[in-house]
C-alpha positions as CSV (number, residue, x, y, z in Angstrom):
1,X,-47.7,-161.5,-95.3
2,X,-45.4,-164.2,-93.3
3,X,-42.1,-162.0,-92.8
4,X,-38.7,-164.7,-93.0
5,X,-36.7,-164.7,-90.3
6,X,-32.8,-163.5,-90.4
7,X,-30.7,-165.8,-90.1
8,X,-28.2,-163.9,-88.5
9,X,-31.2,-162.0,-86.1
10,X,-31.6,-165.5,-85.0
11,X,-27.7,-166.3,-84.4
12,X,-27.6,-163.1,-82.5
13,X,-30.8,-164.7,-80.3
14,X,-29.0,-167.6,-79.6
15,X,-25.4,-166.1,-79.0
16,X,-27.4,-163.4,-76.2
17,X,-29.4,-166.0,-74.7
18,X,-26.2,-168.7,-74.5
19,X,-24.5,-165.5,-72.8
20,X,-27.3,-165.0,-70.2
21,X,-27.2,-169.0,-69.2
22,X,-23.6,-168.4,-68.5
23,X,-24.5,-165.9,-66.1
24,X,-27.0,-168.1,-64.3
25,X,-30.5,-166.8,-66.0
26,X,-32.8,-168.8,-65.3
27,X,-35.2,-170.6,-68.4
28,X,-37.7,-168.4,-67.4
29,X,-35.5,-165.3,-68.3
30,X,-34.3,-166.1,-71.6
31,X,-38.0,-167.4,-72.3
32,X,-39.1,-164.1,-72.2
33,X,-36.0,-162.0,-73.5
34,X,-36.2,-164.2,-76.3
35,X,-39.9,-164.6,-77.8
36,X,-38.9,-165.4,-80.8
37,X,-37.0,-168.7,-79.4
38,X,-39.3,-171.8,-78.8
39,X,-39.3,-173.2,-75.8
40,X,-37.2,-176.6,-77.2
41,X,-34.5,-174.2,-78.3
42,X,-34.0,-172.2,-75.1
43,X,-34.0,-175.1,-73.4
44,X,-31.7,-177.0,-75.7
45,X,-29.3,-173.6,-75.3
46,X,-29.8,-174.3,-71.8
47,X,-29.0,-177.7,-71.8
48,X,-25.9,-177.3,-73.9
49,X,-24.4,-175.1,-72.1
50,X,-25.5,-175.3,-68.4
51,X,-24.6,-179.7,-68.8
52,X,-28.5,-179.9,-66.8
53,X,-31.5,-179.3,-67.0
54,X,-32.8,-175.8,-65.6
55,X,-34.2,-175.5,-62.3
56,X,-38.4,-176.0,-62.1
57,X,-40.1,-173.5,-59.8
58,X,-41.3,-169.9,-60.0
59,X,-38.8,-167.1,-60.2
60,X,-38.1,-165.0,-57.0
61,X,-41.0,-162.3,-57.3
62,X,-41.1,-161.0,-54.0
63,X,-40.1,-157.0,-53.8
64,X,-39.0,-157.9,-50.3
65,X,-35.5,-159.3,-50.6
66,X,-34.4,-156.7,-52.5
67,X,-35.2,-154.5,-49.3
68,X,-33.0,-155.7,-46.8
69,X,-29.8,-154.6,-45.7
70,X,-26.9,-156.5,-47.4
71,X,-29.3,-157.5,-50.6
72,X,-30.3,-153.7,-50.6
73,X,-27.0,-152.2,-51.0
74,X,-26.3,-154.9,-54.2
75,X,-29.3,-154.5,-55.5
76,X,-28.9,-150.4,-55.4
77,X,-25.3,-150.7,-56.4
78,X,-26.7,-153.0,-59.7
79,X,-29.4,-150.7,-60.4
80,X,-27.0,-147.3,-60.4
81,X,-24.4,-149.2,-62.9
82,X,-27.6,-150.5,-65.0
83,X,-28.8,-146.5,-65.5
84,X,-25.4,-145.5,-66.3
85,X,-24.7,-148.4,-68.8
86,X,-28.3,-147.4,-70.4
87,X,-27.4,-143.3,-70.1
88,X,-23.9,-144.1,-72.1
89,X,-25.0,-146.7,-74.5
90,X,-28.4,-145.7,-76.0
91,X,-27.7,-147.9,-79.2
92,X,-28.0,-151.2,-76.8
93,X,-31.4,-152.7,-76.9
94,X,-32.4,-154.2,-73.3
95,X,-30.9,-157.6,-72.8
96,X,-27.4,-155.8,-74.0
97,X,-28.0,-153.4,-70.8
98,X,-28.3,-156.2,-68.7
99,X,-25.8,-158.5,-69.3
100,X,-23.1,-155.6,-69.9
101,X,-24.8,-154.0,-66.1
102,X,-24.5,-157.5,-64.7
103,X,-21.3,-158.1,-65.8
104,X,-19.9,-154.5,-64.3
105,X,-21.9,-155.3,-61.0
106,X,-20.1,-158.9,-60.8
107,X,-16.7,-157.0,-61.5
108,X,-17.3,-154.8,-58.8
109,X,-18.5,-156.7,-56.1
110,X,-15.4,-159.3,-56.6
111,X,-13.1,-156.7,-57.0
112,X,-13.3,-155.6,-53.5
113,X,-13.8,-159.1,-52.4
114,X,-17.3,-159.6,-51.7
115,X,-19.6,-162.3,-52.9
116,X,-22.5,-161.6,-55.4
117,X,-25.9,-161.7,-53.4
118,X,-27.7,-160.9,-56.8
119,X,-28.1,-163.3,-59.2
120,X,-28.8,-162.4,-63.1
121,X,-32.5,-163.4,-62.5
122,X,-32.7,-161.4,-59.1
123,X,-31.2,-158.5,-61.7
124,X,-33.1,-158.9,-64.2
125,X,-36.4,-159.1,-61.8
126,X,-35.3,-155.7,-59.7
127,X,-35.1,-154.1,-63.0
128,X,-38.2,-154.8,-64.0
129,X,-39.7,-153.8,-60.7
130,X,-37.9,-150.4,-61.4
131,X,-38.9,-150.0,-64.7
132,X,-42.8,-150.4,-63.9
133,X,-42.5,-148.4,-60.3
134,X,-43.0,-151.4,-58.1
135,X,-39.8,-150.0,-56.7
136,X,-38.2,-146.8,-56.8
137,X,-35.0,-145.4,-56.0
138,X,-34.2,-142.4,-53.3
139,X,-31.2,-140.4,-52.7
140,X,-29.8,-141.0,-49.3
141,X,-29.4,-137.2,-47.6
142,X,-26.3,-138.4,-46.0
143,X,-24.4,-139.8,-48.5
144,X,-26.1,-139.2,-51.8
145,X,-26.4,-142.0,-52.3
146,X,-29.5,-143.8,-54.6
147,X,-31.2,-146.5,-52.9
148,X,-33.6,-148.7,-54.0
149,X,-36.7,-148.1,-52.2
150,X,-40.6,-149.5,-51.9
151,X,-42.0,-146.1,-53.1
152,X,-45.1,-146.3,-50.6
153,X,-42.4,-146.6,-47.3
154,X,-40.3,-143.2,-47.8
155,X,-41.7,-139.8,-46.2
156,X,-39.4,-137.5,-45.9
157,X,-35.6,-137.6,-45.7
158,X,-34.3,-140.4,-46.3
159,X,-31.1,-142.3,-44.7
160,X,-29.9,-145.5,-46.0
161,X,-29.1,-148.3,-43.7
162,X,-25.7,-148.1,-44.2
163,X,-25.2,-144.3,-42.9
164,X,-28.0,-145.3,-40.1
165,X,-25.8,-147.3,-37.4
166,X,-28.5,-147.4,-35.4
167,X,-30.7,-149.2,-38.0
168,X,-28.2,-152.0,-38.2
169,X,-29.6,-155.3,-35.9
170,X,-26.9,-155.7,-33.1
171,X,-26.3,-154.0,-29.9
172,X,-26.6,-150.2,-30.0
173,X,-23.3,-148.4,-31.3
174,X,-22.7,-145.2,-29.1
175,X,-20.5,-143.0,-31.8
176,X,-19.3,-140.5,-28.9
177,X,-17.4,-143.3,-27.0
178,X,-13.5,-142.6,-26.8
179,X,-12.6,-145.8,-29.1
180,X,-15.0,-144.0,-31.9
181,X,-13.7,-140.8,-31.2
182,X,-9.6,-142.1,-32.2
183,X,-10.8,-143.7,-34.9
184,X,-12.4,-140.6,-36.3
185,X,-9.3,-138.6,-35.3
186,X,-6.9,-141.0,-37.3
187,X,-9.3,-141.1,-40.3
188,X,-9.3,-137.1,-40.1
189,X,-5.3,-137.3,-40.1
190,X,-4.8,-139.4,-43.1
191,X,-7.1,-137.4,-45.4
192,X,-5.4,-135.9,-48.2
């Protein structure tokens, strides 16, 4: 039996994958949200609304980049408001978790002044990795933290790099020097 196809289950398609081109997904991306959308339509979607044709090329695949320092604590950061978007929105199906997680993440990030280092692709990648336990999060002991982790690297407690100084490339930081110790002291003082 050849099912017909909704009209407005097709609108709704087109309306999602027009939204995720706006946030920079690649072709690739929407290719694959969006089965149900020939190739000539997500790329006329693309080409509408980008102005351009879309980039040629693999996607980023590497599990790597999102273990770094600075790419680790966005890609953490994305992956905590992407569980707590699908935790308080159950009715969403996936690509609604992602663009409203992605959309939070970029509102975060500028709101404290700080470029995006994680594109909607990169986002959409890491949480696939996630989801199929390519990576893992772990709670930092320090900070409590969750931090996303290659699941074959943690034994034990785990510190992020950001509570680790001494992880951080650049000259050793001694935290018992006189200049630390005032700082502490007037951070102490204007606690609440």
């Amino acid at each position: 039996m050849n099912q017909k196809k909704s009209v407005i289950d097709d609108a709704c398609c087109v309306h999602k994958a027009k939204r995720l081109v706006e946030l920079g997904a690649r072709l690739q991306v929407i290719q694959s949200e969006f089965p149900g959308l020939s190739r000539d339509r997500c790329l006329s979607i693309y080409r509408e609304v980008k102005g351009e044709a879309p980039q040629k090329g693999p996607l980023p695949f590497s599990t790597d980049w999102f273990l770094f320092r600075a790419s680790n604590a966005h890609a953490s950061l994305f992956v905590s408001i992407h569980r707590h978007v699908e935790q308080n929105n159950p009715t969403l199906n996936r690509v609604d978790h992602l663009i409203a997680a992605y959309t939070l993440y970029l509102n975060t990030v500028q709101a404290i002044d700080n470029p995006p280092l994680l594109s909607i692709t990169r986002a959409w990648s890491l949480h696939r990795h996630v989801a199929s336990g390519v990576l893992r999060t772990v709670q930092c002991t320090v900070c409590d933290g969750s931090f996303v982790v290659d699941p074959y690297d943690i034994a034990g407690r785990f510190v992020c790099s950001l509570c680790d100084i001494q992880s951080r490339p650049g000259p050793k930081v001694n935290l018992d020097s006189k200049h630390y110790q005032r700082y502490f002291a007037e951070v102490d003082d204007c606690e609440v």
